[in-house]
Every structure is written in structure tokens, then in C-alpha cells.
N, CA, C and O atoms as a DFTB+ gen file, in Angstrom:
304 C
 N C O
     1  1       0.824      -1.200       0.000
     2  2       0.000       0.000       0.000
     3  2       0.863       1.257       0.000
     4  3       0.682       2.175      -0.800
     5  1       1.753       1.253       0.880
     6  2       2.874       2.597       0.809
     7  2       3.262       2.627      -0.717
     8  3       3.292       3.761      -1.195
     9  1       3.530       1.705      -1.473
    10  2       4.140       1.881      -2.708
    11  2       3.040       2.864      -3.862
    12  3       3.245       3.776      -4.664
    13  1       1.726       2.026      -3.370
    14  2       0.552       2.480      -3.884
    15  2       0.521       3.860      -3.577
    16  3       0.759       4.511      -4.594
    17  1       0.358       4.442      -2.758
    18  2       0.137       5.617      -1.939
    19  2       1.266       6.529      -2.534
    20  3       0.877       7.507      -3.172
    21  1       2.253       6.383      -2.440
    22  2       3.500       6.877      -3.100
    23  2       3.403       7.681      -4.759
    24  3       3.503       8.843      -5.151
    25  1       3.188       6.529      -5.323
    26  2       2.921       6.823      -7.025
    27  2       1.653       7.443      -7.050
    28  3       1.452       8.223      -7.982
    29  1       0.664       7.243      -6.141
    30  2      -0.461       7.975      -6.675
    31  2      -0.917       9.727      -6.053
    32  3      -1.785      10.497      -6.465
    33  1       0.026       9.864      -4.998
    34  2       0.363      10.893      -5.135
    35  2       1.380      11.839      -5.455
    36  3       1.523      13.029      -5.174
    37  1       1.977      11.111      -6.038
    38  2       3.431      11.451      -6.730
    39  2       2.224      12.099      -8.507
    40  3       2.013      13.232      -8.939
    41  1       1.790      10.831      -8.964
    42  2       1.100      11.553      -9.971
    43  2      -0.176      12.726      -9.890
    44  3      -0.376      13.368     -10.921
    45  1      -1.099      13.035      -8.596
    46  2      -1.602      13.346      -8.730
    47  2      -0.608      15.463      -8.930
    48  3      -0.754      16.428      -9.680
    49  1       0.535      15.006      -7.397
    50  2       1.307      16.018      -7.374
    51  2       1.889      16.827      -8.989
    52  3       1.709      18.009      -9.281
    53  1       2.341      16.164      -9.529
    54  2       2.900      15.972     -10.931
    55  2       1.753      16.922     -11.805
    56  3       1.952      18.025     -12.313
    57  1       0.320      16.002     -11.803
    58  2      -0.461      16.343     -13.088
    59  2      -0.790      17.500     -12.141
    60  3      -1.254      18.187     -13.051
    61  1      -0.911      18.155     -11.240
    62  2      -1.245      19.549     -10.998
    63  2      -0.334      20.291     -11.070
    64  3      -0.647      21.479     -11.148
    65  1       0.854      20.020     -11.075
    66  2       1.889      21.363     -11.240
    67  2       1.979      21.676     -12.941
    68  3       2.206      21.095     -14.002
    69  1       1.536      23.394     -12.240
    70  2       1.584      23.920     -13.782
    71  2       2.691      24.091     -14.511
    72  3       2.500      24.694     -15.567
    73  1       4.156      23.643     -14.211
    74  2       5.154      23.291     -14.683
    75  2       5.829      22.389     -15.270
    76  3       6.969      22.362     -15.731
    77  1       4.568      21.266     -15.167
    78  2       4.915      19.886     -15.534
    79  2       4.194      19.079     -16.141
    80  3       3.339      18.439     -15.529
    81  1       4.461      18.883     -18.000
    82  2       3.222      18.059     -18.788
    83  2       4.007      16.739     -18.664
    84  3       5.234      16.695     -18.579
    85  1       3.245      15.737     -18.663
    86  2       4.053      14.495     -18.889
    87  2       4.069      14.523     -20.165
    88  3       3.417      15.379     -20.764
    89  1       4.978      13.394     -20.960
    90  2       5.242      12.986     -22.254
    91  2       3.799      11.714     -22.328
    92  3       3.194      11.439     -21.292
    93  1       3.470      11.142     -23.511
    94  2       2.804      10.144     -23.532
    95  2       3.455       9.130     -22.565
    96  3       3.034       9.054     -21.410
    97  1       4.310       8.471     -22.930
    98  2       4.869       7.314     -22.025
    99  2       4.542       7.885     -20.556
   100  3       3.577       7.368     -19.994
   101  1       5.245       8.898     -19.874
   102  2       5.709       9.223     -18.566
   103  2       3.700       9.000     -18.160
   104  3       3.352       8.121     -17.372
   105  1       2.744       9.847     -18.781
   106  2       1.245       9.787     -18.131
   107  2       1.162       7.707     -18.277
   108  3       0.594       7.124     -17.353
   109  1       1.688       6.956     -19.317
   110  2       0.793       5.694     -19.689
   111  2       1.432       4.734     -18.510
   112  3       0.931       3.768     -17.935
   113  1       2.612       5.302     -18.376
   114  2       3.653       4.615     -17.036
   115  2       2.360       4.512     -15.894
   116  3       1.602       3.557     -15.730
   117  1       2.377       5.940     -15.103
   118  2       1.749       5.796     -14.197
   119  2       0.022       5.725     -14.231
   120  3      -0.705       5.537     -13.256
   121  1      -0.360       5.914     -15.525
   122  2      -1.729       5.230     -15.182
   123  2      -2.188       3.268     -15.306
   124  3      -3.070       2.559     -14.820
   125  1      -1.008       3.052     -16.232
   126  2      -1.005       1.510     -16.164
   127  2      -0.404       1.382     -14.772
   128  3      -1.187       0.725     -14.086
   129  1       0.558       1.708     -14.154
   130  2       0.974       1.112     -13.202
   131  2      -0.173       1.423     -11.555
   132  3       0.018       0.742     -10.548
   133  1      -0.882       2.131     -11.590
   134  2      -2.240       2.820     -10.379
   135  2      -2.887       1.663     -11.212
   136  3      -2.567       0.809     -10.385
   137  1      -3.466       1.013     -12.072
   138  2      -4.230      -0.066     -12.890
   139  2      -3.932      -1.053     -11.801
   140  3      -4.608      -1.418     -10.839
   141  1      -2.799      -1.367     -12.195
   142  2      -1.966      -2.503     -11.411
   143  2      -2.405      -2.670     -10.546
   144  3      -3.250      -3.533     -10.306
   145  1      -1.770      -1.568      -9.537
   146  2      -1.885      -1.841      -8.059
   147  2      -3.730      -1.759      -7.723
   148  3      -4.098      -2.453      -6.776
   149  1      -4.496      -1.189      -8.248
   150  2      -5.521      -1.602      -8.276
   151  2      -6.462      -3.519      -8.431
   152  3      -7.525      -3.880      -7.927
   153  1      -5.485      -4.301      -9.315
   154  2      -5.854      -5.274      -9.613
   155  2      -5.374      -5.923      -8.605
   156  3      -6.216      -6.641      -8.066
   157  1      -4.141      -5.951      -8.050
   158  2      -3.716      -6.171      -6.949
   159  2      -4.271      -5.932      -5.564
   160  3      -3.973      -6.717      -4.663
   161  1      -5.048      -4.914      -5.341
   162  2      -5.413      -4.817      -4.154
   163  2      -7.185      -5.708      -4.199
   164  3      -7.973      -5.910      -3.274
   165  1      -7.278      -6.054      -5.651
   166  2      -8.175      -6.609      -5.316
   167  2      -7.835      -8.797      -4.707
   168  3      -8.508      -9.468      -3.924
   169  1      -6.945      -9.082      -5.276
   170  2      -6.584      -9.981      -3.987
   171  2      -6.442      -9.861      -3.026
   172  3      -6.899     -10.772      -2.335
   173  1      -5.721      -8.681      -2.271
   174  2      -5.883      -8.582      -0.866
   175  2      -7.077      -8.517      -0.129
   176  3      -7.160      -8.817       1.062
   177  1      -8.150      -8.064      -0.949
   178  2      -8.728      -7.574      -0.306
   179  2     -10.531      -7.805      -1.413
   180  3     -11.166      -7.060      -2.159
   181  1     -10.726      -9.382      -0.866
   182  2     -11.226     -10.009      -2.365
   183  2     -13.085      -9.336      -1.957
   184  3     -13.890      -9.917      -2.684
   185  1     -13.701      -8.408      -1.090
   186  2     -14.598      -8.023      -0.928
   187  2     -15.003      -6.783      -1.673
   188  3     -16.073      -6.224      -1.912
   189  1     -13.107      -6.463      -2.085
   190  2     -13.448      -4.918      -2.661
   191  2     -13.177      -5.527      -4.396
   192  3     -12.852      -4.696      -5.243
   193  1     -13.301      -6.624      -4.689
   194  2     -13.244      -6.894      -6.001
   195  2     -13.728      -6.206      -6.917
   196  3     -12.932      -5.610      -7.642
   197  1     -15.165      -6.078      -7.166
   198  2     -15.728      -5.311      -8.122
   199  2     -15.192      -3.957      -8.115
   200  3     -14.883      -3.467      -9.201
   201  1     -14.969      -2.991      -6.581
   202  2     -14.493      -1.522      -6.954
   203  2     -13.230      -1.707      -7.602
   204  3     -12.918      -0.893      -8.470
   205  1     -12.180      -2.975      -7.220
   206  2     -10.489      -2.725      -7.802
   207  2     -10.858      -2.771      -9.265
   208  3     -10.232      -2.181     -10.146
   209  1     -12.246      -3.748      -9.504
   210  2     -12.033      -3.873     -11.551
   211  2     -12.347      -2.421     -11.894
   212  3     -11.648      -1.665     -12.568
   213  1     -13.331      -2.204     -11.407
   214  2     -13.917      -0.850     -11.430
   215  2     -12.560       0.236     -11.939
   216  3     -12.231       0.575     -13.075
   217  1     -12.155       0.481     -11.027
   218  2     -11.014       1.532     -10.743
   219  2      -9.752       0.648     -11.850
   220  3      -9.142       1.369     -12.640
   221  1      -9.488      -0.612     -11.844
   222  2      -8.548      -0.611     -12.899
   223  2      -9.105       0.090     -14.474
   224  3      -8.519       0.941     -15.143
   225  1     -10.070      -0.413     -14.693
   226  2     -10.779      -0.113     -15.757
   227  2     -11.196       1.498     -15.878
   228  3     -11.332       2.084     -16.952
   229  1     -11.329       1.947     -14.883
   230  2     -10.804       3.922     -15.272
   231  2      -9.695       4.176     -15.569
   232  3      -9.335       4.774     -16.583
   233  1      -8.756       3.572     -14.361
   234  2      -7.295       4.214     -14.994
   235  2      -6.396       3.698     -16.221
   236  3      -5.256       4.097     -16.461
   237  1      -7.307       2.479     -17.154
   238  2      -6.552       1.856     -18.132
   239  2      -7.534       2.750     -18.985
   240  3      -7.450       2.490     -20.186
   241  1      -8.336       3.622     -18.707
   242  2      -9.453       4.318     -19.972
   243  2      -8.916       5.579     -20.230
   244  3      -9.066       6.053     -21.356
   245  1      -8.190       6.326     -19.188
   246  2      -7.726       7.417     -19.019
   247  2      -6.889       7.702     -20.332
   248  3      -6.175       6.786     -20.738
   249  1      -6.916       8.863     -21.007
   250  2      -6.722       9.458     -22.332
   251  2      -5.553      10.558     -22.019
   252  3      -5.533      11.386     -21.108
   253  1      -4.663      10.341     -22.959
   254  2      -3.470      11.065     -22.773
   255  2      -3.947      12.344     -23.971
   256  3      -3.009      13.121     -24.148
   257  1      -5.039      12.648     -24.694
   258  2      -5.662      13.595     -25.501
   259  2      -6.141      14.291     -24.380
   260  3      -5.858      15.480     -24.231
   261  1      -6.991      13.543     -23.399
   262  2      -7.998      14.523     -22.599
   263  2      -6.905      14.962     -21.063
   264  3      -7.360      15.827     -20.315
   265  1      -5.644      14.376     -20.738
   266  2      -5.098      14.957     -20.117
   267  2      -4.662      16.235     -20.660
   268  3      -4.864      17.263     -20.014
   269  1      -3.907      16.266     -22.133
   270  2      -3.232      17.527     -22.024
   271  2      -4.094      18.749     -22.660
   272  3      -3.675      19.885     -22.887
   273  1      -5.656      18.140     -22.938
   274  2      -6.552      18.803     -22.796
   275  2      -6.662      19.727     -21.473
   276  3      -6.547      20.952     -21.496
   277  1      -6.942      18.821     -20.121
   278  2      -6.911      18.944     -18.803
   279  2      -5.767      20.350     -18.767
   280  3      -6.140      21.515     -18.632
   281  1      -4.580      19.986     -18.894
   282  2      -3.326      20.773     -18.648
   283  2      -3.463      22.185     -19.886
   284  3      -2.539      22.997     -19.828
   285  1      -4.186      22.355     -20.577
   286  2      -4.062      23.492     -21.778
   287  2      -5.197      24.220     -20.641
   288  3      -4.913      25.352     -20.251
   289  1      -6.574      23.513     -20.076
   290  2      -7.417      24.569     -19.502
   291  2      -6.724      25.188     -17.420
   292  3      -7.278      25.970     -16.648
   293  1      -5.748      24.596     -17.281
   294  2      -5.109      24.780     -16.130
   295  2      -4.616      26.161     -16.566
   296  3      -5.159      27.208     -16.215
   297  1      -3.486      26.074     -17.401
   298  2      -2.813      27.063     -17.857
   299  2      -3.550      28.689     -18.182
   300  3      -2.950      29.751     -18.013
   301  1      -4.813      28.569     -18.622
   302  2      -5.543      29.695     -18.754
   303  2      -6.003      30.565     -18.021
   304  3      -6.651      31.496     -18.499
């Protein structure tokens, strides 16, 4: 979970600083890898199954168009 916790606010830190666009790869890194640990926490924790598919399946949907969409209306 610390590892989890780590990267996902490491990215959330990241995609809000108005100094910092990711490249395609650098956003597909950390939204496949929050996927992950999502699929993963659903073994640990086999009650929260449906929310981990849930939540993998947002962050593998997540659009590197509509992020730097996201980041063009920050900037304004």
C-alpha cells in the first residue's frame, strides 16, 4: 500500500503542477501502473473486487488527448 500511496500521489502532485506536462509514455507509465496496483489490491482484499475492476478499468481508460486537454485549460 505505501508503494501504492506513493505513485499515486506522486502523480496526482505531478499532473497539478503547472510546470509539468508528462510525455505520452511518462502519463501511460503511471496510469497503467495505479491499474496494477488496483488489480492487486483486489486480492488482498477479495470483498473490494468489483471496486479494484472498477477503478482498474478507469485508470486503463484514461486518455493522454484529454489529459493535455486537462493541462491546456489549467494554464488559462
Amino acid at each position: 500500500m505505501k508503494d501504492f500511496d506513493t505513485l499515486f500521489f506522486e502523480y496526482f502532485n505531478r499532473k497539478n503542477d503547472l510546470n509539468i506536462t508528462f510525455t505520452k509514455t511518462e502519463f501511460y507509465n503511471y496510469t497503467v501502473q495505479i491499474a496494477a496496483f488496483s488489480d492487486r489490491l483486489s486480492t488482498l482484499y477479495p470483498n473490494q473486487k468489483e471496486v479494484a475492476a472498477q477503478n482498474k478499468e478507469k485508470w486503463l481508460s484514461e486518455s493522454y488527448e484529454d489529459y493535455l486537454e486537462y493541462k491546456a485549460s489549467q494554464k488559462k
